[in-house]
Steps between C-alpha positions, in 0.01 A plus 500: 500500500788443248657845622590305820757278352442195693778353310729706751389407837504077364778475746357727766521301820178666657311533213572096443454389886174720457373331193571162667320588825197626361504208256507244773228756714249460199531088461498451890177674488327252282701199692823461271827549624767653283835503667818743436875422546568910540767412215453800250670350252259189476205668576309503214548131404443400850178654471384403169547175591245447770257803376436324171398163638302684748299675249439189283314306831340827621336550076423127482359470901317819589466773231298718775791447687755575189322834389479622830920434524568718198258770580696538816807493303338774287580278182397688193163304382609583126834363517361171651231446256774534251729272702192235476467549130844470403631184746417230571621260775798519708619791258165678608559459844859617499423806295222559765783461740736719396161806467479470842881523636510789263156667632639416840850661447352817305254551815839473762697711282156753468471504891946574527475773252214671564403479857846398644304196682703171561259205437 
């Protein structure tokens, strides 16, 4: 995957209003709603900033509920185990965080580069 450069399309509006869609897709599904200003520029913050307390309630609450989230999200089991080694807290839950805005964007920018689908 690092021959796709994600670095590049950071800015891409539909690869970013993609992301943020499918982000707020997967928490509606399981009852949370994550909401999006369409502001590129913020996106990432705005996001981070209601996935992470999300996932802290949803890992302390439900954990059937929480596994089943990041399996949909296709969140690498390996790099969460090593998440929940390494952190602890709030710095757990934000590193968590920013796995799945990054396993969200690298599936959107996947789906534009590869199958030319839009979301």
């Amino acid at each position: 995957m690092s021959d796709l450069q994600p670095e590049k399309y950071r800015h891409d509006l539909e690869v970013v209003r993609n992301t943020a869609s499918q982000i707020i897709k997967d928490f509606d599904m399981i009852g949370v709603t994550i909401t999006f200003s369409g502001n590129p520029d913020t996106a990432y913050k705005e996001l981070l900033l209601q996935v992470t307390p999300a996932l802290a309630e949803i890992y302390k609450k439900n954990q059937t509920t929480f596994r089943a989230l990041l399996y949909r999200i296709d969140v690498d089991e390996m790099k969460f185990k090593n998440l929940e080694r390494s952190f602890k807290g709030d710095e757990f839950y934000n590193k968590l965080a920013e796995l799945v805005i990054e396993r969200e964007f690298l599936k959107m920018l996947i789906r534009k580069l590869f199958t030319g689908q839009n979301g």
